[in-house]
CHARMM-style PDB file with segment names, atoms N, HN, CA, C and O in Angstrom:
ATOM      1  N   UNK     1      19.616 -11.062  -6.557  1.00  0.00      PROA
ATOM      2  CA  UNK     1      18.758 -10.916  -5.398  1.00  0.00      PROA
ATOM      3  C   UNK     1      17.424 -10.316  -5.856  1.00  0.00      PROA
ATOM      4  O   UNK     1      17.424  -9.291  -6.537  1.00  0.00      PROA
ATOM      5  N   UNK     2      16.089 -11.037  -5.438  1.00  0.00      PROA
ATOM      6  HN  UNK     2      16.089 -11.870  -4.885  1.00  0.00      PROA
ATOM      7  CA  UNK     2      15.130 -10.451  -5.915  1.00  0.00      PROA
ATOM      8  C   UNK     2      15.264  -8.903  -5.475  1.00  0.00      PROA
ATOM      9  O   UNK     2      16.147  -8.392  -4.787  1.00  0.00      PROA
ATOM     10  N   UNK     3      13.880  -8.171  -6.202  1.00  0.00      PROA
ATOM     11  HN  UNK     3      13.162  -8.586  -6.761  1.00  0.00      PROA
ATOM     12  CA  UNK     3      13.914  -6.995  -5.584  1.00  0.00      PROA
ATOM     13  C   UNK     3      12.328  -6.766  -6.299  1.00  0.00      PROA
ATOM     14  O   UNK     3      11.976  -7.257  -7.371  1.00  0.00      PROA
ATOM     15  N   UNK     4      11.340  -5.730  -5.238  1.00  0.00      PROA
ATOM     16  HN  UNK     4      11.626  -5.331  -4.367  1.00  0.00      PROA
ATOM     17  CA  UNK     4      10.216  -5.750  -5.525  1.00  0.00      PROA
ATOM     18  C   UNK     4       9.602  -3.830  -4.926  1.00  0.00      PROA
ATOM     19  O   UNK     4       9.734  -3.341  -3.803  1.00  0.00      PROA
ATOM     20  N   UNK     5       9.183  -3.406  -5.748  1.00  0.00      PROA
ATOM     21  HN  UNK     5       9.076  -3.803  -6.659  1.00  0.00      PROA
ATOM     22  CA  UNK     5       8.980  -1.923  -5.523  1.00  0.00      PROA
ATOM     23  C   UNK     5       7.525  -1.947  -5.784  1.00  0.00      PROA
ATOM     24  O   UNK     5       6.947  -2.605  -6.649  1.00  0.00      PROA
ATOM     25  N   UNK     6       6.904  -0.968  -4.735  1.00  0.00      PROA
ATOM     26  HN  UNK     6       7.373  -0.433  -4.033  1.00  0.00      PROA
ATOM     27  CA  UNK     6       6.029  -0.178  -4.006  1.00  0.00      PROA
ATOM     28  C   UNK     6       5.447   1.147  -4.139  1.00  0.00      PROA
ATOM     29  O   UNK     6       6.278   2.023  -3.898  1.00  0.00      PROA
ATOM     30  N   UNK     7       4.512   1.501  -4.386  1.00  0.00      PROA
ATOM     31  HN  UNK     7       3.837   0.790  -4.581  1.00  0.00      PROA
ATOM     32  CA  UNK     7       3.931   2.664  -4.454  1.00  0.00      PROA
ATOM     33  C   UNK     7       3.400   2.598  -2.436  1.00  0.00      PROA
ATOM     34  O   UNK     7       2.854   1.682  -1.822  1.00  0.00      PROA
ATOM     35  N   UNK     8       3.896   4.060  -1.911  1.00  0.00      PROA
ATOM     36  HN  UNK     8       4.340   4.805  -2.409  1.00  0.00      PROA
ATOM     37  CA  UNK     8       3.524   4.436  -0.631  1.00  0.00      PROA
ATOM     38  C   UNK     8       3.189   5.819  -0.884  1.00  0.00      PROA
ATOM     39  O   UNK     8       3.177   6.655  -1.787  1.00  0.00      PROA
ATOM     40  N   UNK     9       2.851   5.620   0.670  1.00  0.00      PROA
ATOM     41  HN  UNK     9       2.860   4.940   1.403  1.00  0.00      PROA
ATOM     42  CA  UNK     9       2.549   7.264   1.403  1.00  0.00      PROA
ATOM     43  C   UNK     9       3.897   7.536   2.360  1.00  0.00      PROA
ATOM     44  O   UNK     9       3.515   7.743   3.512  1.00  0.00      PROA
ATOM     45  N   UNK    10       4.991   7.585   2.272  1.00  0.00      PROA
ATOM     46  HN  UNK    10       5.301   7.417   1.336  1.00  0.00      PROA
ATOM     47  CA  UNK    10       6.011   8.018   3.200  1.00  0.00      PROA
ATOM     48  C   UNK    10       7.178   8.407   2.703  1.00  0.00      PROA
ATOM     49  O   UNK    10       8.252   7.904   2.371  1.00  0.00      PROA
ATOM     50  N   UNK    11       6.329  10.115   2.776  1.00  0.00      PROA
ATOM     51  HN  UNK    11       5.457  10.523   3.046  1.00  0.00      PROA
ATOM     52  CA  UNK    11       7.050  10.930   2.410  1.00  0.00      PROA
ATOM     53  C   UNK    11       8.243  12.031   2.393  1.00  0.00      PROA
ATOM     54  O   UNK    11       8.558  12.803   1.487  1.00  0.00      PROA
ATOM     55  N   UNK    12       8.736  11.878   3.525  1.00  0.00      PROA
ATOM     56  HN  UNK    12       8.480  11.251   4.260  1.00  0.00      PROA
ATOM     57  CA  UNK    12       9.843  12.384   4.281  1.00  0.00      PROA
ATOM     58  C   UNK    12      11.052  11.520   4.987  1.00  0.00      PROA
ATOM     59  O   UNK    12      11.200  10.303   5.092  1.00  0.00      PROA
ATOM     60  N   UNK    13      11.553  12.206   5.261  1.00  0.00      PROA
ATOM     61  HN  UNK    13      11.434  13.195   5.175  1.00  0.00      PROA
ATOM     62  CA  UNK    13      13.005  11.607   6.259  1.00  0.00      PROA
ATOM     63  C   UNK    13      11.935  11.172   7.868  1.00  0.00      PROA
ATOM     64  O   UNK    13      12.182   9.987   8.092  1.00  0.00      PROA
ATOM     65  N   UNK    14      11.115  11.604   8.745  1.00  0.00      PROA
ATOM     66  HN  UNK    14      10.914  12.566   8.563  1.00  0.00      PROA
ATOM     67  CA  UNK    14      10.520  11.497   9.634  1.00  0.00      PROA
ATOM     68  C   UNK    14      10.195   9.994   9.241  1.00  0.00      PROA
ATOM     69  O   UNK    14      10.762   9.031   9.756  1.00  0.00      PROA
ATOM     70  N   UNK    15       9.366   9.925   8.418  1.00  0.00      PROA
ATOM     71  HN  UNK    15       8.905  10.708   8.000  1.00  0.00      PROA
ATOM     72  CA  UNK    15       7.835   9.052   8.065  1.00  0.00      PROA
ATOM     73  C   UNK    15       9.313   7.645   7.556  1.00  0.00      PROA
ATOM     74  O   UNK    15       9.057   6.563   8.085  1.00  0.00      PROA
ATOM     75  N   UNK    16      10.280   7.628   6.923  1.00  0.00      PROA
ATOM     76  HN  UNK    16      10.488   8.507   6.493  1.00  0.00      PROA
ATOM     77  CA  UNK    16      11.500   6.940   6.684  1.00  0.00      PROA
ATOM     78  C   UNK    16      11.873   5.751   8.073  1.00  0.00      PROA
ATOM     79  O   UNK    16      11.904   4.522   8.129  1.00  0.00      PROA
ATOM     80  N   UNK    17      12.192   7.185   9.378  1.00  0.00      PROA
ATOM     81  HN  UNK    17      12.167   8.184   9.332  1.00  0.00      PROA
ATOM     82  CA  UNK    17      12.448   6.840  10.441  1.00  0.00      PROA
ATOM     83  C   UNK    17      11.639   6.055  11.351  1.00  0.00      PROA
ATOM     84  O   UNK    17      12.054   5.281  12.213  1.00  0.00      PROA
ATOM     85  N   UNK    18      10.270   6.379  11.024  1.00  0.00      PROA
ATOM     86  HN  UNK    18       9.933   7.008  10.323  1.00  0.00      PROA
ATOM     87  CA  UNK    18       8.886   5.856  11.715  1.00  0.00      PROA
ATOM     88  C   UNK    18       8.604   4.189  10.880  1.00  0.00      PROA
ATOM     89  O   UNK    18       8.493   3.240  11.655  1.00  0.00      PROA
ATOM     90  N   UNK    19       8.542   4.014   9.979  1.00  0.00      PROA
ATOM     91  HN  UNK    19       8.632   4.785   9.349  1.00  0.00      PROA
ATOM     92  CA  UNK    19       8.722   2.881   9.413  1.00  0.00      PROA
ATOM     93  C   UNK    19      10.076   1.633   9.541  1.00  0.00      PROA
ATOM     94  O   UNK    19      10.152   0.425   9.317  1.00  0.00      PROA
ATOM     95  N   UNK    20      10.956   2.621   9.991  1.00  0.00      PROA
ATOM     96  HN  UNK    20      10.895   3.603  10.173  1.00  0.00      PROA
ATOM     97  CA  UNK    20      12.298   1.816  10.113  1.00  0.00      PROA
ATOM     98  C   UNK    20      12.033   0.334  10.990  1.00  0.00      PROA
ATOM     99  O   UNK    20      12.207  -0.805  10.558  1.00  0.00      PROA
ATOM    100  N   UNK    21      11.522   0.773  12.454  1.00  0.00      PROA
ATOM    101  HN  UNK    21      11.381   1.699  12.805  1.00  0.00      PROA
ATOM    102  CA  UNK    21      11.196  -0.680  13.484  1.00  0.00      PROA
ATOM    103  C   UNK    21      10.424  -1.566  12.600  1.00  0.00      PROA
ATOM    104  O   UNK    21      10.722  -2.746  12.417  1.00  0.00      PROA
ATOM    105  N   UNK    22       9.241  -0.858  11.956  1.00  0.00      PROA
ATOM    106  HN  UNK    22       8.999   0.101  12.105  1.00  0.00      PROA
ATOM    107  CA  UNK    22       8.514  -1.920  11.173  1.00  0.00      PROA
ATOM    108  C   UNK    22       9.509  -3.125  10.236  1.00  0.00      PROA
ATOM    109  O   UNK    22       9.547  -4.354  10.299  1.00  0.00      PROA
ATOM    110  N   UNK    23      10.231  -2.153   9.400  1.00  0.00      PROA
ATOM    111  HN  UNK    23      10.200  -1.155   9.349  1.00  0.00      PROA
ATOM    112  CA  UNK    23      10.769  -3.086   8.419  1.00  0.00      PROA
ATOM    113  C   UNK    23      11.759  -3.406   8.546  1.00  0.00      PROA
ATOM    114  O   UNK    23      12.505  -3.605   7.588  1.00  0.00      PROA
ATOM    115  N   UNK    24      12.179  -3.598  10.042  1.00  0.00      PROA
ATOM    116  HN  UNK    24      11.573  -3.436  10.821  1.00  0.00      PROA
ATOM    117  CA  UNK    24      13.310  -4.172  10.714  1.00  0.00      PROA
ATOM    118  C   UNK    24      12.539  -5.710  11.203  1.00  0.00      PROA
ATOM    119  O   UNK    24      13.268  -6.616  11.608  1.00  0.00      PROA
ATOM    120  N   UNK    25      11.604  -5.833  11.155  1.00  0.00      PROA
ATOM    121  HN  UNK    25      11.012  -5.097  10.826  1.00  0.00      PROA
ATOM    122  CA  UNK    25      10.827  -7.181  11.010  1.00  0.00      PROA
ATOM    123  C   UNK    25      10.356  -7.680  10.036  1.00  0.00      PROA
ATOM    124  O   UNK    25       9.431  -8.491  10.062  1.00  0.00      PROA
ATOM    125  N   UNK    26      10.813  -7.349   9.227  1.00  0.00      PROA
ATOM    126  HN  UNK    26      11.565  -6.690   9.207  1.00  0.00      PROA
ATOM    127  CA  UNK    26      10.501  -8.733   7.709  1.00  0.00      PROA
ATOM    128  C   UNK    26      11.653  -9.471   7.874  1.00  0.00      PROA
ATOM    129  O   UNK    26      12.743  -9.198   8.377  1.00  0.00      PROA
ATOM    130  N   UNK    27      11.058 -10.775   7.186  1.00  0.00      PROA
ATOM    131  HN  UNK    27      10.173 -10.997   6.777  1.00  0.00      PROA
ATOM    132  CA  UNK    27      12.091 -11.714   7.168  1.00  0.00      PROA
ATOM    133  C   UNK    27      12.923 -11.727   6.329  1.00  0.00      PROA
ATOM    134  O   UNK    27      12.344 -11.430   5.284  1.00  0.00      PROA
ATOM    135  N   UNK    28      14.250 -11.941   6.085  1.00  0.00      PROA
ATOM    136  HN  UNK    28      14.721 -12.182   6.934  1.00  0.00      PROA
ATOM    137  CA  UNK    28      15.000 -12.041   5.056  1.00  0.00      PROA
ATOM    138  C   UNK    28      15.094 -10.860   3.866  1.00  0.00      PROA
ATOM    139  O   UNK    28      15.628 -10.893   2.757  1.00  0.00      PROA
ATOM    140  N   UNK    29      14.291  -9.719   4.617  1.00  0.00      PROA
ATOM    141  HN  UNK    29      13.857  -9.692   5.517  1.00  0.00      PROA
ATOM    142  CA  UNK    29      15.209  -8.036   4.107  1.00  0.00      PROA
ATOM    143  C   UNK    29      16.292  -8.008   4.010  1.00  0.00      PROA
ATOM    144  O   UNK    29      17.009  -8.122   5.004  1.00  0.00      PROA
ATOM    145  N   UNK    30      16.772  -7.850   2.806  1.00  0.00      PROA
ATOM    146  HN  UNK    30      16.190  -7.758   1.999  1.00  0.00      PROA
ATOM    147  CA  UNK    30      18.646  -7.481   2.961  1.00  0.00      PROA
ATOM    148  C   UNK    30      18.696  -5.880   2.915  1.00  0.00      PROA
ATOM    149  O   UNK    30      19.514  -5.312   3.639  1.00  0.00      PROA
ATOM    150  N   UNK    31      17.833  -5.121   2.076  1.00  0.00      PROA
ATOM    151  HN  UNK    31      17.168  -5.582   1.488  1.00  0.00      PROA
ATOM    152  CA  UNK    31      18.192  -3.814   1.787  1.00  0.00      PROA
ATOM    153  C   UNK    31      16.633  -3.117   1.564  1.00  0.00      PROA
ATOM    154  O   UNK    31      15.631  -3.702   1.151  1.00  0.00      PROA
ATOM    155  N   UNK    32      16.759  -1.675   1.974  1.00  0.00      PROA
ATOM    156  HN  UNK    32      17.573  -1.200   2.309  1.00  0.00      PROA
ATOM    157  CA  UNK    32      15.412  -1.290   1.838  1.00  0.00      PROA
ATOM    158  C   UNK    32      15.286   0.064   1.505  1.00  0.00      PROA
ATOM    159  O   UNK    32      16.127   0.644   2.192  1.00  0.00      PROA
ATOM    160  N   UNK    33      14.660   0.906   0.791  1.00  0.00      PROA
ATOM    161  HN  UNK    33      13.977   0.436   0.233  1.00  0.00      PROA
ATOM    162  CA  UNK    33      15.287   2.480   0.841  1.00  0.00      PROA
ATOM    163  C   UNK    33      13.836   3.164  -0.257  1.00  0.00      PROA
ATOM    164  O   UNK    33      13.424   2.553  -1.243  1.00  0.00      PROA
ATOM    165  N   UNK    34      13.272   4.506   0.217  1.00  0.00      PROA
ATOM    166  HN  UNK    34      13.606   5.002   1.019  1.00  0.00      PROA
ATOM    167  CA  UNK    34      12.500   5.129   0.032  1.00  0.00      PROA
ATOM    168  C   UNK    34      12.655   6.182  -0.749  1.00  0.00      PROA
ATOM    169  O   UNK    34      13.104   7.232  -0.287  1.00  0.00      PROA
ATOM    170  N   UNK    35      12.347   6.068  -1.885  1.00  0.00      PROA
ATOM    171  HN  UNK    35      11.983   5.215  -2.260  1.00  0.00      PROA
ATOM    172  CA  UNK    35      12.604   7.710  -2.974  1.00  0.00      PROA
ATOM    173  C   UNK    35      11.600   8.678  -2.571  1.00  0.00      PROA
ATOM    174  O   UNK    35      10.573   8.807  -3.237  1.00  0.00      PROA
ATOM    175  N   UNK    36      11.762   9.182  -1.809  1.00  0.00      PROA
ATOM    176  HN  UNK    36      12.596   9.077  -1.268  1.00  0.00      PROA
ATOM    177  CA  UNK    36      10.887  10.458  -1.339  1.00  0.00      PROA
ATOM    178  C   UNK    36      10.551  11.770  -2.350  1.00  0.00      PROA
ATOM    179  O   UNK    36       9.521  12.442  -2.300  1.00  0.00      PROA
ATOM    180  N   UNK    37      11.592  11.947  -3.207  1.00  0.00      PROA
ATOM    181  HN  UNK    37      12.428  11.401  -3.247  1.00  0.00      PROA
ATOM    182  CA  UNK    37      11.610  12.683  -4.497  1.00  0.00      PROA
ATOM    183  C   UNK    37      10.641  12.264  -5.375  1.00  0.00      PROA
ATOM    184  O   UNK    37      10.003  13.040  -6.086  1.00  0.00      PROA
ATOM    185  N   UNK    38      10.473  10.832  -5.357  1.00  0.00      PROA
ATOM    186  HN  UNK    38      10.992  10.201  -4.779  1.00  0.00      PROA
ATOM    187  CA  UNK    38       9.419  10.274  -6.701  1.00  0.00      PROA
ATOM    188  C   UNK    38       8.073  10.837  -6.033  1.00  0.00      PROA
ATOM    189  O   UNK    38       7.901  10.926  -4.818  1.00  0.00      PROA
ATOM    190  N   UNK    39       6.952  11.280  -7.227  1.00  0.00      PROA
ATOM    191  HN  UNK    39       7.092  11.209  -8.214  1.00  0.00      PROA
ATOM    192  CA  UNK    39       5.508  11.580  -6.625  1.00  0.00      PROA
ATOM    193  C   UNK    39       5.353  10.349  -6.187  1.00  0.00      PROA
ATOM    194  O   UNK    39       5.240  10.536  -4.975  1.00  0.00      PROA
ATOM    195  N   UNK    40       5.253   8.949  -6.404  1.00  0.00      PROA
ATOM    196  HN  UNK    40       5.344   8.797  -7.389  1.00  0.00      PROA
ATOM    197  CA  UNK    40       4.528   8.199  -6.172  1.00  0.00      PROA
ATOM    198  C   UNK    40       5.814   7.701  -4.854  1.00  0.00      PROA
ATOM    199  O   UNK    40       6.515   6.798  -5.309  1.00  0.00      PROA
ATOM    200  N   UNK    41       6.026   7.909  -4.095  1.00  0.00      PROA
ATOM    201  HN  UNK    41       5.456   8.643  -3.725  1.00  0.00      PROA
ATOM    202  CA  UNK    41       7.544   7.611  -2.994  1.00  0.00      PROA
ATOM    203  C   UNK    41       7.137   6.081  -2.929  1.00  0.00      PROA
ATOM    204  O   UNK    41       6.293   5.427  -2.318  1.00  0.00      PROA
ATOM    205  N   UNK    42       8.498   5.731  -4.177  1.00  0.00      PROA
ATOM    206  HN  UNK    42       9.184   6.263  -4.674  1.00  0.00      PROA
ATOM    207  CA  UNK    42       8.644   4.642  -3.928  1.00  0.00      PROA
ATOM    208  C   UNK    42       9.136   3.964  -3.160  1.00  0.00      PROA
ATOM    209  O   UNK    42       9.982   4.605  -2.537  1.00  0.00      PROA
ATOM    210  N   UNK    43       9.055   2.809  -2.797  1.00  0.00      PROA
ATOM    211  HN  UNK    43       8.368   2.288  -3.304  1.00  0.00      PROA
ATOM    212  CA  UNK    43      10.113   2.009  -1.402  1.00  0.00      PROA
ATOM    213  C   UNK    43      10.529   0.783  -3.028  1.00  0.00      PROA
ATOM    214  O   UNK    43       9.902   0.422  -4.025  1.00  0.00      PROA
ATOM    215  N   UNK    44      11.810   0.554  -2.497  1.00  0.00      PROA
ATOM    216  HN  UNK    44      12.319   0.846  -1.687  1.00  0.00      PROA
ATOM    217  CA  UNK    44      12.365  -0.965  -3.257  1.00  0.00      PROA
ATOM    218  C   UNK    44      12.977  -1.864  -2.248  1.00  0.00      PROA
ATOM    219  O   UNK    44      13.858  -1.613  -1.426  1.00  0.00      PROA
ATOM    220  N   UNK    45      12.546  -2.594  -2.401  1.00  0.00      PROA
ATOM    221  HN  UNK    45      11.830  -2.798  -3.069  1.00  0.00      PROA
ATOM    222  CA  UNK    45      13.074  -3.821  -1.160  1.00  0.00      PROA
ATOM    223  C   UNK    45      13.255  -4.706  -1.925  1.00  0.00      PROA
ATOM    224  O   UNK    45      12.581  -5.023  -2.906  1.00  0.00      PROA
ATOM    225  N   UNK    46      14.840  -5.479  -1.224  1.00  0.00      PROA
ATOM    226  HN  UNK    46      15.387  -5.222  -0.427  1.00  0.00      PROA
ATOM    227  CA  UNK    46      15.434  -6.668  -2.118  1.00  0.00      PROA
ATOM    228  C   UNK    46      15.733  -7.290  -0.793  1.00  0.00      PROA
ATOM    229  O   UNK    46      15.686  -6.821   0.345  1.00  0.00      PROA
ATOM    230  N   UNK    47      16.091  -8.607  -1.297  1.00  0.00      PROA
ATOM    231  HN  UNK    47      16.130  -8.988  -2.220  1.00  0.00      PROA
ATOM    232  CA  UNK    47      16.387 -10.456   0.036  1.00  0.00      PROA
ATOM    233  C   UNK    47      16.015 -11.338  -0.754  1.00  0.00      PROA
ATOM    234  O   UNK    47      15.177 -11.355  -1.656  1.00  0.00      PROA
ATOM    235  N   UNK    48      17.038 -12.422  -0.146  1.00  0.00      PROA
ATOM    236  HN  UNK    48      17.719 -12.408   0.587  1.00  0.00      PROA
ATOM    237  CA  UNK    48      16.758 -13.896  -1.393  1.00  0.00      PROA
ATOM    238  C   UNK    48      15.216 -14.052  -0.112  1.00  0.00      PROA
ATOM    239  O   UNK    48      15.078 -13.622   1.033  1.00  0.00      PROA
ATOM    240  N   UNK    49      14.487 -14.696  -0.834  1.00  0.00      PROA
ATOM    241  HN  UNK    49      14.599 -15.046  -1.764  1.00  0.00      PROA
ATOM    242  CA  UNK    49      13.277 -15.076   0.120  1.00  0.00      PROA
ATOM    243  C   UNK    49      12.381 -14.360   0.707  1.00  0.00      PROA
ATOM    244  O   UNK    49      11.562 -14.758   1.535  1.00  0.00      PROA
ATOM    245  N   UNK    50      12.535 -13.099   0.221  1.00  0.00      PROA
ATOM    246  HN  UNK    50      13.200 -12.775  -0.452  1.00  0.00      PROA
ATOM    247  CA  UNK    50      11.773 -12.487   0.716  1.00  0.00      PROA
ATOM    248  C   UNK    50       9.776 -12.231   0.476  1.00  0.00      PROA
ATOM    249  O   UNK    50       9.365 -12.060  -0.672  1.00  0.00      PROA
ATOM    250  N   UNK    51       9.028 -12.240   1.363  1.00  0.00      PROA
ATOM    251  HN  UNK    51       9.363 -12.378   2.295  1.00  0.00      PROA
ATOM    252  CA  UNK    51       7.770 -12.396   1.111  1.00  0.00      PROA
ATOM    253  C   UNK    51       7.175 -10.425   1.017  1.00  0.00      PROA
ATOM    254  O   UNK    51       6.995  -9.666   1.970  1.00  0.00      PROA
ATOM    255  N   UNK    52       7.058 -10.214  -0.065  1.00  0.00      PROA
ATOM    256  HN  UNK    52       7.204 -10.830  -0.839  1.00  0.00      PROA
ATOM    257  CA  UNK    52       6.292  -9.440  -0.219  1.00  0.00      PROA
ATOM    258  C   UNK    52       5.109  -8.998   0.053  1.00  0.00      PROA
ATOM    259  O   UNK    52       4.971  -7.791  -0.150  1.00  0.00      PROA
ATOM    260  N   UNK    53       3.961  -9.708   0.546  1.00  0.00      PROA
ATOM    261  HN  UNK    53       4.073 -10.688   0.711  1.00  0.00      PROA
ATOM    262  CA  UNK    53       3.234  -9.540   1.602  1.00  0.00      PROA
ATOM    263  C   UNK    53       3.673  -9.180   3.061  1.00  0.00      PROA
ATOM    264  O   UNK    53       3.011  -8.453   3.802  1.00  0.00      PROA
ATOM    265  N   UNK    54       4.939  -9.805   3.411  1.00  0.00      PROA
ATOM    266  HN  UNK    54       5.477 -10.395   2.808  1.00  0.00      PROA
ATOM    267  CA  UNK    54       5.249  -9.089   4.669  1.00  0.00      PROA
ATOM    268  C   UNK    54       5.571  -7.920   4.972  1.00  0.00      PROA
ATOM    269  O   UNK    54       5.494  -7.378   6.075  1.00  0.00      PROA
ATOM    270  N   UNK    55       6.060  -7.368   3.672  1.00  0.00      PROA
ATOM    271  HN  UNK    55       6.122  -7.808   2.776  1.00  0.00      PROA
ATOM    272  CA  UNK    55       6.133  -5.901   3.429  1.00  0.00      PROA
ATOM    273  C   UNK    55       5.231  -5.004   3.288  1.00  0.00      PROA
ATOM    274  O   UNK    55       5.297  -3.926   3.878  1.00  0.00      PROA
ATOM    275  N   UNK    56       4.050  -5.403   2.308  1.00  0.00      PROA
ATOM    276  HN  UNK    56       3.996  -6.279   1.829  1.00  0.00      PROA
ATOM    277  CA  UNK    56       3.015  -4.900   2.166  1.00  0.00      PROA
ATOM    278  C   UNK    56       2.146  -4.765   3.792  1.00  0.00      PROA
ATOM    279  O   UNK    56       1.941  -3.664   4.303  1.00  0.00      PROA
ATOM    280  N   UNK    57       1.814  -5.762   4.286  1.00  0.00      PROA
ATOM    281  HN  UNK    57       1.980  -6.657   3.871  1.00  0.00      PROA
ATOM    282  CA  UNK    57       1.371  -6.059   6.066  1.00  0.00      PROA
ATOM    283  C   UNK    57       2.305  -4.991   7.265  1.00  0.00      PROA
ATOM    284  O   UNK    57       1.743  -4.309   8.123  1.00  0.00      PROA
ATOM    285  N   UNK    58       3.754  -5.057   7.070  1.00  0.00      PROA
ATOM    286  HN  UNK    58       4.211  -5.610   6.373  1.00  0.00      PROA
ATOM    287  CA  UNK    58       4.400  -4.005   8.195  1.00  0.00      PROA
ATOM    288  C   UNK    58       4.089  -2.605   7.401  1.00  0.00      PROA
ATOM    289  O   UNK    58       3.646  -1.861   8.276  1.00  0.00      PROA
ATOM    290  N   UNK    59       4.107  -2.011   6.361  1.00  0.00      PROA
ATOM    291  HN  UNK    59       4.466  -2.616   5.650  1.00  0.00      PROA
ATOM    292  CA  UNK    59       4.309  -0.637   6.160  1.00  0.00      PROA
ATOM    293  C   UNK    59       3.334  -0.268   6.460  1.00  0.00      PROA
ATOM    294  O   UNK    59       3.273   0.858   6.952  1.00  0.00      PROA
ATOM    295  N   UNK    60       1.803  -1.276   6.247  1.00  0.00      PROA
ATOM    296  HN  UNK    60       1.852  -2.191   5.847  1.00  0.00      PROA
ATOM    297  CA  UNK    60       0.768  -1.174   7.191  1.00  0.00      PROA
ATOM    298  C   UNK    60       0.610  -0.873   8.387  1.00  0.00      PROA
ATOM    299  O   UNK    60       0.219   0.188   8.874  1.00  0.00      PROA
ATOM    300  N   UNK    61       0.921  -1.822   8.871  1.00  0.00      PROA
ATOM    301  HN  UNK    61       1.239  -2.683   8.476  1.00  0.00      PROA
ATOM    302  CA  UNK    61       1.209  -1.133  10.583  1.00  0.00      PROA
ATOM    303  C   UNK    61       1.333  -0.075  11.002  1.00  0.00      PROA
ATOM    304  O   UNK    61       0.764   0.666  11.804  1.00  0.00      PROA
ATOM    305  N   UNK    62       2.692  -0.062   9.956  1.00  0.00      PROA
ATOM    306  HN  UNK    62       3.154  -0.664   9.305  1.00  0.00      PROA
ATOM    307  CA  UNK    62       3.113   1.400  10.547  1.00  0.00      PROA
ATOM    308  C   UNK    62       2.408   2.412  10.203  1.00  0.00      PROA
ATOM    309  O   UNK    62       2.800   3.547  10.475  1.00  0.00      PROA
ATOM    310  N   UNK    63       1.200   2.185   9.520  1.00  0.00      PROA
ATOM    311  HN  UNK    63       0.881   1.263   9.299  1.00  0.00      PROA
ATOM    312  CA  UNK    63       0.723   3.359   9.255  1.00  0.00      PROA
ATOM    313  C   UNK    63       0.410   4.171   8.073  1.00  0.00      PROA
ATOM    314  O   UNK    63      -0.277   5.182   7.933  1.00  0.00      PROA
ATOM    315  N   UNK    64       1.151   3.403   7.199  1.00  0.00      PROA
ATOM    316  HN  UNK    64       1.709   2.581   7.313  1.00  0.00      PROA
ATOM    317  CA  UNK    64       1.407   4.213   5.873  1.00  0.00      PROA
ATOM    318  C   UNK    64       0.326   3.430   4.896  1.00  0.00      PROA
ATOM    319  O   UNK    64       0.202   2.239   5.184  1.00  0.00      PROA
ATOM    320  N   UNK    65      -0.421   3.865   3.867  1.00  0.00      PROA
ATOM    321  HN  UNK    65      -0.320   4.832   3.633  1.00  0.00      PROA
ATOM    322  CA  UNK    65      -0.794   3.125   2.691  1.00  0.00      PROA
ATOM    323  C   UNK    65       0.449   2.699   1.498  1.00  0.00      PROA
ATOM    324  O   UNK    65       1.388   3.473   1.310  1.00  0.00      PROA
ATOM    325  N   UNK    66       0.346   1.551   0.829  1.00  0.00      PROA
ATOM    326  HN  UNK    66      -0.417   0.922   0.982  1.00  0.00      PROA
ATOM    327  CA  UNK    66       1.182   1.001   0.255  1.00  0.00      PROA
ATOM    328  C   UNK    66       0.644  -0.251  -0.948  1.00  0.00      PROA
ATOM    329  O   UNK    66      -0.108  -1.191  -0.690  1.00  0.00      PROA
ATOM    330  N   UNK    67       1.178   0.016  -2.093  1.00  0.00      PROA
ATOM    331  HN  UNK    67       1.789   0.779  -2.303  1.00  0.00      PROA
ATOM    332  CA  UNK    67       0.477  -1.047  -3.242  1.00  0.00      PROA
ATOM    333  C   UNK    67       1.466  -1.606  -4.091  1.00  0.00      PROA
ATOM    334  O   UNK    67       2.548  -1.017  -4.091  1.00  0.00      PROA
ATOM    335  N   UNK    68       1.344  -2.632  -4.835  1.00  0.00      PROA
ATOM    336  HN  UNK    68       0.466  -3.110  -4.835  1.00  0.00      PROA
ATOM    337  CA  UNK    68       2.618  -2.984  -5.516  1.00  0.00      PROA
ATOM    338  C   UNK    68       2.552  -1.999  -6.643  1.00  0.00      PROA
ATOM    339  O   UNK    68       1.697  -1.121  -6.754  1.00  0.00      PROA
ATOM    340  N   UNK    69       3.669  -2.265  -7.575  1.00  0.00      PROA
ATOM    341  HN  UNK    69       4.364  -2.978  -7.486  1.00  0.00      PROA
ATOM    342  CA  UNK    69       4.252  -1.043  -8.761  1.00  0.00      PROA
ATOM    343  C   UNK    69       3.782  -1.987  -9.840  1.00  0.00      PROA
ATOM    344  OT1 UNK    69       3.917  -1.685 -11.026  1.00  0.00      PROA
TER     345      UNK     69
END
């Protein structure tokens, strides 16, 4: 399953929860999860098909800055 990681700004369990609706709308997300411990809080997101721009575009939304790794 691909999988594609992220440099963000969301840094807590809150900012986790606040992003959740967002990335409950990508397409073909299978799994998604935020190292809040790493300085750079990474996100890794894996799905066969998944578009990485759509990820990059919702964490937007929600608010957060976000770049590929």
């Amino acid at each position: 399953m691909p999988e594609y990681q992220f440099k963000t700004s969301i840094n807590c369990g809150n900012c986790v929860k606040l992003v959740t609706m967002y990335m409950d709308e990508v397409p073909n997300l299978a799994s998604w999860q935020v190292d809040t411990a790493n300085p750079d809080k990474i996100l890794t997101v894996k799905g066969e098909g998944l578009d990485a721009a759509a990820v990059l575009e919702k964490v937007k939304e929600a608010g957060f800055t976000i770049e590929a790794v």
